[in-house]
C-alpha positions in Angstrom: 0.0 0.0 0.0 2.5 2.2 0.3 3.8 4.1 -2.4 -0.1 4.7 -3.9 -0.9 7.8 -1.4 0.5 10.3 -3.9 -1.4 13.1 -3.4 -2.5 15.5 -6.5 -3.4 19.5 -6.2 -6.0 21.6 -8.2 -7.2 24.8 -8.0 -10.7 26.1 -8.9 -11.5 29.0 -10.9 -12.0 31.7 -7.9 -8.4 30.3 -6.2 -10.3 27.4 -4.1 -7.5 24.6 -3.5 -8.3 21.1 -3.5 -6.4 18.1 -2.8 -7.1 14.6 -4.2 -6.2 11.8 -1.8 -5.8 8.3 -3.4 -6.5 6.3 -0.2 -6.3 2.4 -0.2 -9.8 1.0 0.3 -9.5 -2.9 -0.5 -7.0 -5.0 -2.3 -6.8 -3.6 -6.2 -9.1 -0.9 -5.0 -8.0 2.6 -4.7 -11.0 6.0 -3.2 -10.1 9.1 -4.2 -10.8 11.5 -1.2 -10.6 15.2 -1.5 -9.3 17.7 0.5 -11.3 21.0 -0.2 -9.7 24.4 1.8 -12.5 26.6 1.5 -13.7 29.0 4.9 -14.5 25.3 6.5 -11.6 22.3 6.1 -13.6 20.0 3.9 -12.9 16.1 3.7 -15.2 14.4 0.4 -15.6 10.7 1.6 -13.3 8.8 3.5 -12.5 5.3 2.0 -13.4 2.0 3.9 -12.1 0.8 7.7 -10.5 -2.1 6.2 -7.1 -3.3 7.8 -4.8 -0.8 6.2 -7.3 1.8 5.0 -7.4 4.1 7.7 -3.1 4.1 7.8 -3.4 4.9 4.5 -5.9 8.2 4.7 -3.2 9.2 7.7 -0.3 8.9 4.9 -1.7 10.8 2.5 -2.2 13.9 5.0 1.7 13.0 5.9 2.2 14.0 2.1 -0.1 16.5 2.1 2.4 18.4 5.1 6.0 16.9 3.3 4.8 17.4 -0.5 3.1 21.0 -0.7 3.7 21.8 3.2 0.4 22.5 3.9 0.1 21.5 8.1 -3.8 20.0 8.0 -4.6 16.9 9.8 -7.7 14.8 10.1 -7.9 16.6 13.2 -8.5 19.7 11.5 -11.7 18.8 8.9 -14.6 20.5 10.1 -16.6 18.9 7.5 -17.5 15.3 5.9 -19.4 15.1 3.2 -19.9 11.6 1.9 -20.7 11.0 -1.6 -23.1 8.2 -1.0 -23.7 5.0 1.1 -21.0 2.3 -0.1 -18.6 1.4 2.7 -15.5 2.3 0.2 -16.6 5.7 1.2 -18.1 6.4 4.1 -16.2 3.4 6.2 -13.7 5.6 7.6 -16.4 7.8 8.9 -15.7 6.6 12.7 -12.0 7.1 12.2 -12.1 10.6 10.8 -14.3 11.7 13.8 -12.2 10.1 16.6 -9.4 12.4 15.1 -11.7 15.6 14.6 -15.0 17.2 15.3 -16.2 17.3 11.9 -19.9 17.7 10.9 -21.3 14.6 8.7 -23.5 15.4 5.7 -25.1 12.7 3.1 -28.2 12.6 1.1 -31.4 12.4 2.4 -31.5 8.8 0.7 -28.4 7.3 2.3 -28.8 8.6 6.1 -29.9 5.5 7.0 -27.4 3.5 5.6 -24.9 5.9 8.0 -27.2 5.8 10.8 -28.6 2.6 10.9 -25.7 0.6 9.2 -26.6 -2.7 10.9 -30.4 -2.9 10.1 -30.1 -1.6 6.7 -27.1 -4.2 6.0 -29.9 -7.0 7.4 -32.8 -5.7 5.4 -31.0 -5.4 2.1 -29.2 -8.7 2.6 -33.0 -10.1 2.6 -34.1 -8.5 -0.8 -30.5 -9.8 -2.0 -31.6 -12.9 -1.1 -34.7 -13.2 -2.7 -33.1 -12.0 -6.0 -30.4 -14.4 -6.4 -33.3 -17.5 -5.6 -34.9 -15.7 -8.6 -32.0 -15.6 -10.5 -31.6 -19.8 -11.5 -28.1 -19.9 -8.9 -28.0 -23.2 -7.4 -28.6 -23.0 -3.5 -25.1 -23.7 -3.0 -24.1 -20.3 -4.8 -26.7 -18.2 -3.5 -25.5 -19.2 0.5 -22.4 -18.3 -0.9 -22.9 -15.2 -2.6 -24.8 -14.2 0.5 -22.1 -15.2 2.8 -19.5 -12.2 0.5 -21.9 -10.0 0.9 -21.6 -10.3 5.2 -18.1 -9.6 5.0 -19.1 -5.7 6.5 -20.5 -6.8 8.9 -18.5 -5.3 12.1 -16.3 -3.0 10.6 -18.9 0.6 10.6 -20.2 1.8 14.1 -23.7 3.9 12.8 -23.2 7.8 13.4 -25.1 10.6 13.2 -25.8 12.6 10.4 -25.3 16.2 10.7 -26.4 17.7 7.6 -29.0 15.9 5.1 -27.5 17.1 1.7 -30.8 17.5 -0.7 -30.9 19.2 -4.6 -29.4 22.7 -5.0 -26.5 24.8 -2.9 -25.7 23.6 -0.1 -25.9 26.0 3.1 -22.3 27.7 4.6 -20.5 26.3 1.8 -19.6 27.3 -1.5 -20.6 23.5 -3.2 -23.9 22.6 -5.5 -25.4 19.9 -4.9 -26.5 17.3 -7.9 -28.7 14.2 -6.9 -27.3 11.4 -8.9 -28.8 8.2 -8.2 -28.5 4.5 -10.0 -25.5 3.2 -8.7 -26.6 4.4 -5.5 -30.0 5.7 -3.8 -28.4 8.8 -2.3 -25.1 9.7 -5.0 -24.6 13.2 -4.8 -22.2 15.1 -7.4 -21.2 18.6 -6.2 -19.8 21.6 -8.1 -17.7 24.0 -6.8 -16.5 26.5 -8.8 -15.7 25.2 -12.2 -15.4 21.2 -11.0 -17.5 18.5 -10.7 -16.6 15.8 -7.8 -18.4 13.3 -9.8 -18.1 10.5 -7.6 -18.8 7.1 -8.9 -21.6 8.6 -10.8 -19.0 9.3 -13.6 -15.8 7.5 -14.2 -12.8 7.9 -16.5 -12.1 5.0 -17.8 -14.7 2.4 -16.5 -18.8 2.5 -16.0 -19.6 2.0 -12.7 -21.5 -1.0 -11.4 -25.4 -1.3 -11.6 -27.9 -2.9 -9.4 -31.4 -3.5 -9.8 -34.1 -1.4 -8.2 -35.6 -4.5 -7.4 -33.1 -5.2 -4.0 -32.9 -1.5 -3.3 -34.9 1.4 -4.6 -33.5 5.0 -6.4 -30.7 2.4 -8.1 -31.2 1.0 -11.3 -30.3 1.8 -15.2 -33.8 4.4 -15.4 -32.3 6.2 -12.2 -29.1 6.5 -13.8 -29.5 7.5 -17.1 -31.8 10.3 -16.4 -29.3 11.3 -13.8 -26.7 11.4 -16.2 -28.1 13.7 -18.9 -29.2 15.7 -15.1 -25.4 16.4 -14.8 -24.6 16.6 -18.6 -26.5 19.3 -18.8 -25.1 21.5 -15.6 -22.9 24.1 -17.6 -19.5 25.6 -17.0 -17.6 22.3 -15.8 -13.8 22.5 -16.8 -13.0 19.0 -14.9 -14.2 16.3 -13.3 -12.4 14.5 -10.1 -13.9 10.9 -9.8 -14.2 8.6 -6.8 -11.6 5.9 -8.6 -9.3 6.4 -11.1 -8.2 9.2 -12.8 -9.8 13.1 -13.8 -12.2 13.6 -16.2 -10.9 16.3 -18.9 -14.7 16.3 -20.4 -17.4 15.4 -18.3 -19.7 15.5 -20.9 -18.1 13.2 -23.3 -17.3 11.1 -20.7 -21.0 10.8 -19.9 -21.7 10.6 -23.7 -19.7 7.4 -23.7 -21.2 6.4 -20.9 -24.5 6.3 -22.3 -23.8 4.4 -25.2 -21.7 1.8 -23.7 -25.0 1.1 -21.4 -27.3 1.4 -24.5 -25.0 -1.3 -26.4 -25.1 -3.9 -23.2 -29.0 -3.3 -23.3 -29.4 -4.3 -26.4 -26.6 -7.7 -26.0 -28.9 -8.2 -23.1 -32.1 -8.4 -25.2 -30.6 -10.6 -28.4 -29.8 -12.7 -25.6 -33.0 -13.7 -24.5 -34.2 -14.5 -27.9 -34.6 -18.0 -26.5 -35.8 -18.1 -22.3 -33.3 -17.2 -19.9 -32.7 -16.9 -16.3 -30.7 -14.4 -15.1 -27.7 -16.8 -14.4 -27.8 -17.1 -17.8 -27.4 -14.0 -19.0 -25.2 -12.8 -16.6 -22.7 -15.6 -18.1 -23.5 -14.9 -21.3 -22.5 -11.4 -20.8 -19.6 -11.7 -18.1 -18.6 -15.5 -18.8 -17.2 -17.3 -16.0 -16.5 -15.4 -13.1 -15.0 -16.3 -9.4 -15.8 -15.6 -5.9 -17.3 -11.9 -5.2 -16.9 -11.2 -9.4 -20.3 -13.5 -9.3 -22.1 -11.1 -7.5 -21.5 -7.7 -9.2 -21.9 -10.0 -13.1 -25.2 -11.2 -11.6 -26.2 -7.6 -10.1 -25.3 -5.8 -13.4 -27.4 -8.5 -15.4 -30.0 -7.8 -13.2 -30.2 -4.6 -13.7 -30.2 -4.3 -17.5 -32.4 -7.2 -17.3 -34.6 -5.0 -15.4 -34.6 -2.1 -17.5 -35.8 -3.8 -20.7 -38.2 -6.0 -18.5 -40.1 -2.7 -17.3 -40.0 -1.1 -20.6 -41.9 -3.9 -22.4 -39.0 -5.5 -23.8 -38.7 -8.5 -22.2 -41.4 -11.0 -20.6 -41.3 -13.8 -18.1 -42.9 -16.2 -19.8 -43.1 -19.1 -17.6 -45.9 -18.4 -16.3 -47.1 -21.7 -14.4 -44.2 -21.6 -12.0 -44.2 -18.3 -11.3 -48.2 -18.5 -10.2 -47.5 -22.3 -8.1 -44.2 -21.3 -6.7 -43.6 -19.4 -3.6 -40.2 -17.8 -5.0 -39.4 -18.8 -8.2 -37.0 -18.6 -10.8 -38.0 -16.5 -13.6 -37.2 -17.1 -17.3 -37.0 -13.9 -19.3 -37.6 -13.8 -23.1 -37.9 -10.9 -26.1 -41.0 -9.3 -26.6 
């Protein structure tokens, strides 16, 4: 892990400095953090608690003081503002206030997952559940699939939010803030200035990964496209600093891209089912073969195109005998 904390500097049109902090979340998995020195020291998300992650926030504020000598510390952040409920982050949450008093803010749509971590991490497991029985994976795969998806369990004490982040500017701050749902209820994207922290909502090189509304509402493809062209069409962004990966020279190409990449999977998806097919068999006719938590996110992406073209008229489950006799069936998917 060491030798990935290299932090990056930017400054805004109006002279705001900001300072991207590639923090190690998971194994192959890098959050960028942001530093933002406006009137109030503000910290965008926080990566995960995993063993290593929170060492690896502390480095990069080491190189923040030996690389630009700028003397800020966790203890200094007077503000968090989390781009949305996925543990890569908001996990870190409980470190960052045990080193400061900073103020928590997150949309209205994921203050539950920060406040209530544990009974939204049961709840959700159950729809989960219910959609891999649905999706033709043997019983073996679903306990197992199930048993990945437990691994948070323990590692995020719930806190309280401070400051429910909705549509528009956000109070005491110089940020805007863009509701940006689909690959999470609550994504936010906010401006300041001439950036866009885009989050995972837009990505440089990759398309972030889908779920369907079905296990968890405000996600889905139809959230996320029409949030998409939503922050297309916000005017006078010069860059775009992502939650993973690299910057975004044009955020509206980028979402261009995006778009049609989605709209070519959709339409893969539906030549697919030309002939009836579970879900387990698209997702492997899309993905191929994958291995241990890979399973999941093919299946969950599946799902969610799947989805999409089943509530636009699309698709149809066809086998209809089962899914009347059967208390939770599988359901076989076919082309309109």
């Amino acid at each position: 892990m060491n030798g990935q904390e290299i932090v990056a500097h930017y400054a805004t049109r109006s002279g705001i400095d900001i300072y991207k902090l590639p923090v190690w979340a998971f194994a192959n998995h890098i959050t960028n953090c942001y530093l933002v020195m406006d009137e109030a020291v503000t910290l965008i998300d926080c990566s995960s608690a995993v063993d290593g992650a929170t060492e690896s926030l502390d480095r990069c504020f080491e190189n923040l003081r030996s690389e630009f000598g700028l003397a800020v510390g966790l203890k200094d952040v007077e503000r968090l503002i989390l781009t949305h409920g996925h543990i890569d982050h908001f996990g870190g949450t409980n470190h960052v206030l045990e080193q400061s008093g900073a103020k928590v803010a997150i949309h209205e749509l994921d203050v539950s997952t920060i406040q209530n971590f544990e009974e939204r991490r049961i709840v959700v497991a159950k729809d989960l559940q219910v959609f891999l029985q649905r999706s033709g994976l043997s019983e073996k795969r679903v306990e197992g699939m199930l048993e990945m998806n437990r691994w948070s369990k323990g590692i995020f004490r719930s806190v309280q939010v401070d400051t429910v982040l909705r549509e528009g500017p956000l109070d005491d701050s110089p940020f805007e803030v863009f509701h940006a749902p689909g690959h999470c209820p609550g994504q936010v994207c906010l401006k300041l200035d001439d950036i866009m922290f885009t989050a995972d909502h837009v990505l440089d090189k990759i398309t972030p990964h889908q779920s369907p509304e079905f296990i968890t509402r405000n996600m889905g493809l139809g959230h996320y496209f029409q949030a998409l062209k939503q922050v297309r069409s916000v005017e006078g962004v010069r860059l775009g600093l992502g939650g993973h990966m690299g910057d975004i020279p044009d955020v509206a190409k980028r979402i261009d891209e995006t778009l049609a990449f989605h709209e070519a999977r959709l339409e893969k998806t539906r030549l697919i089912c030309q002939e009836p097919k579970t879900l387990a068999e698209v997702s492997l006719e899309l993905f191929g073969v994958r291995e241990s938590y890979h399973v999941l996110l093919a299946i969950l992406e599946a799902g969610a195109h799947v989805e999409y073209l089943y509530e636009r008229g699309l698709l149809e489950v066809v086998n209809h005998e089962a899914i009347e006799h059967d208390a939770n069936p599988v359901l076989q998917y076919q082309i309109v």
